[in-house]
C-alpha positions, -999 to 999 in steps of 0.1 A, spaced: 773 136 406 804 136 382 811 115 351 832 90 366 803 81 388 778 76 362 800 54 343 806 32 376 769 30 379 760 19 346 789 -6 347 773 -20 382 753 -55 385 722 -33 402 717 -16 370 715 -43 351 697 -64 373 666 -39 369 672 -35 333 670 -72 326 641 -69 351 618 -41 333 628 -66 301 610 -91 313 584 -78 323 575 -59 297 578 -90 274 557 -109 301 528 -80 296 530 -81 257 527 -116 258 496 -117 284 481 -87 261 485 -111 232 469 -138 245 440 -120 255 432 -105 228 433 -137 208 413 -151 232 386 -119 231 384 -118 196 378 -157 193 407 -156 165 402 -186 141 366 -190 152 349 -179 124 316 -193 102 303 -185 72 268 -169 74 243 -189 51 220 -174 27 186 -170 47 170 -154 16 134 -172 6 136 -188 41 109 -183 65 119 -172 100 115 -207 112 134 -218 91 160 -196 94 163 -207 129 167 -241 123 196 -235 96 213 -217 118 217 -240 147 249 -253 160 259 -224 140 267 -201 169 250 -171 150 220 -156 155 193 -135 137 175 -100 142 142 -88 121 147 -48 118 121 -43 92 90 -52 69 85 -49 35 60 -57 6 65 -73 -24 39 -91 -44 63 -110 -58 76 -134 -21 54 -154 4 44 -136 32 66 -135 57 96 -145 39 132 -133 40 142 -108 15 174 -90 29 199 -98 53 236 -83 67 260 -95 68 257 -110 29 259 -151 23 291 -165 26 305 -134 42 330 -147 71 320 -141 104 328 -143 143 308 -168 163 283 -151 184 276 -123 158 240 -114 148 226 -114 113 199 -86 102 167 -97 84 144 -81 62 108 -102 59 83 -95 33 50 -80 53 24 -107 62 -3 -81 51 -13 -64 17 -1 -32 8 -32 -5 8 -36 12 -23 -61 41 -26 -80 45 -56 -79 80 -71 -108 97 -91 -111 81 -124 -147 90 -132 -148 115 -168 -114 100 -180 -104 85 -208 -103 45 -203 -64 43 -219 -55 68 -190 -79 50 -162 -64 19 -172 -23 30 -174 -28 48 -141 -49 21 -119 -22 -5 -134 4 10 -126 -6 11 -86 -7 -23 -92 -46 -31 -96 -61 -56 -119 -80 -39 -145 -112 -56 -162 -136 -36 -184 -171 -36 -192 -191 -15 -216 -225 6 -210 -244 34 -238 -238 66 -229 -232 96 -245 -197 97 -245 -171 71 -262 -145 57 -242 -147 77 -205 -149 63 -176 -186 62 -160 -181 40 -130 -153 21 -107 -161 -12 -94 -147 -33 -72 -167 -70 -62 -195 -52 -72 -196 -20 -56 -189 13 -70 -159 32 -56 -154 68 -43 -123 85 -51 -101 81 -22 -110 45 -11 -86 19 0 -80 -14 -16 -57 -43 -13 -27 -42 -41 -33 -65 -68 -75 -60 -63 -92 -64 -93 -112 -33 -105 -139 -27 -131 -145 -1 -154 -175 8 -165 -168 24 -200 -188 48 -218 -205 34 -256 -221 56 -278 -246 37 -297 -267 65 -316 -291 47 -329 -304 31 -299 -331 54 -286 -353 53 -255 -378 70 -239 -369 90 -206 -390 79 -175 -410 98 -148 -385 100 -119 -413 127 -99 -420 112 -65 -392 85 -61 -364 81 -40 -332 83 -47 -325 45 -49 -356 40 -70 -347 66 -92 -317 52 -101 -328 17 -106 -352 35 -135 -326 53 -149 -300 19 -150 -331 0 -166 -339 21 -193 -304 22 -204 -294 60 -192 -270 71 -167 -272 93 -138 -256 128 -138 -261 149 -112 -282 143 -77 -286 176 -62 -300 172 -26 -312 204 -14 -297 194 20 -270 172 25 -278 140 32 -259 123 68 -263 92 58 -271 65 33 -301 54 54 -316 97 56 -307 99 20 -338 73 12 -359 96 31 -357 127 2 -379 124 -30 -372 137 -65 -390 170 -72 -378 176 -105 -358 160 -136 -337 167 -163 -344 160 -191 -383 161 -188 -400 126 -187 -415 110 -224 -387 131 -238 -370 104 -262 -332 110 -267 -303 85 -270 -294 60 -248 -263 64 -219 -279 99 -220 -271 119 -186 -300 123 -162 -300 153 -137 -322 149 -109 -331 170 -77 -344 156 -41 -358 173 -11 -372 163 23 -394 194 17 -429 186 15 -440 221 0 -414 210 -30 -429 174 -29 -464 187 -35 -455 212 -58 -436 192 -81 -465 168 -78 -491 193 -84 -475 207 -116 -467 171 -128 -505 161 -127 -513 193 -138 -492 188 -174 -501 152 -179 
């Protein structure tokens, strides 16, 4: 094809017939695309998302409808500080512009106490007892009882009932402290332990005003209920010994009759 007829072509009513054609059509395709989008995206259809904060998840429901949003828990928390079960985060932010149909994340406040587990306390100073059991958010109340030592720690309480190391309590629990006192001058007279169990042994030591040291079971007991069954075959200090009050009281137990009898024997035997 030569010059002359390209120029004759692009001078003819055919080309620019499909010119003008592809024109309009592809104006007729932006404008469709346009128009769709605007209707996809909902332009102009925005709301403003509300502050759910403080609001239960009732609640939130009702305040938001009509709204044409919606709301999603994704997680729990605990603070001891909001309700149970109350909102404490959400995302998108209040008054943050939105798109109708668009979901809002909560965060709710855990309907159940954090468990907190009570480390060993027992032999510590009652300044350090009490910073440290504070601080994982216990309630601290103190009470005092003679013992040898000023100021440690002889016992953990909680409604009653001493604590082992390790044991799990509500956040916020109150616990007690039973604190060591040294009153010197108060004297008593050590008991005969020889032949008791282990619960009766302590309830002697408690009421004369001493404290139990250590309980060394020859066997380990399994339970609570086997450890009644062993008897105290020997006692430090000696009975009718007279020493201080709060003083420590080391005791041994056995199941063994041959140690039961024995202790027995020698104890008649002395007194």
């Amino acid at each position: 094809m030569n010059i002359k007829t390209i120029f004759q072509f692009l001078k003819s009513k055919f080309f620019w017939k499909n010119i003008l054609l592809a024109i309009g059509i592809f104006l007729a395709l932006f404008i469709f695309v346009l128009i769709m989008l605007r209707f996809i995206t909902r332009h102009g259809e925005e709301v403003v998302v509300p502050d759910l904060r403080g609001m239960y998840l009732e609640e939130a429901e009702v305040a938001l409808q009509n709204s044409g949003i919606t709301f999603e828990v994704i997680d729990s928390v605990y603070l001891r500080s909001k309700g149970k079960g109350e909102i404490t985060e959400q995302s998108p932010m209040p008054d943050t512009k939105v798109k109708k149909g668009r979901k809002i994340y909560v965060t709710v406040n855990s309907k159940s106490k954090k468990q907190v587990t009570v480390p060993e306390m027992r032999d510590v100073s009652y300044r350090q007892a009490k910073a440290t059991l504070e601080a994982l958010g216990f309630e601290v109340e103190i009470t005092y009882k003679s013992s040898e030592f000023d100021n440690l720690v002889m016992d953990v309480k909680h409604s009653d009932i001493s604590l082992a190391a390790g044991a799990h309590l509500e956040d916020g629990s109150k616990i007690l402290l039973v604190v060591g006192q040294n009153n010197s001058d108060e004297e008593v007279t050590m008991p005969s332990l020889i032949g008791f169990s282990y619960s009766e042994a302590l309830s002697l030591i408690n009421g004369n005003n001493l404290v139990l040291g250590l309980a060394d079971f020859d066997v380990a007991p399994a339970d609570e209920t086997e450890r009644e069954e062993y008897i105290v075959y020997e006692q430090t200090p000696e009975e009718k010994v007279v020493c201080p009050a709060g003083k420590r009281v080391d005791i041994k137990l056995s199941r063994d009759k041959k140690k039961q009898r024995k202790s027995a024997a020698k104890h008649d035997e002395f007194f």
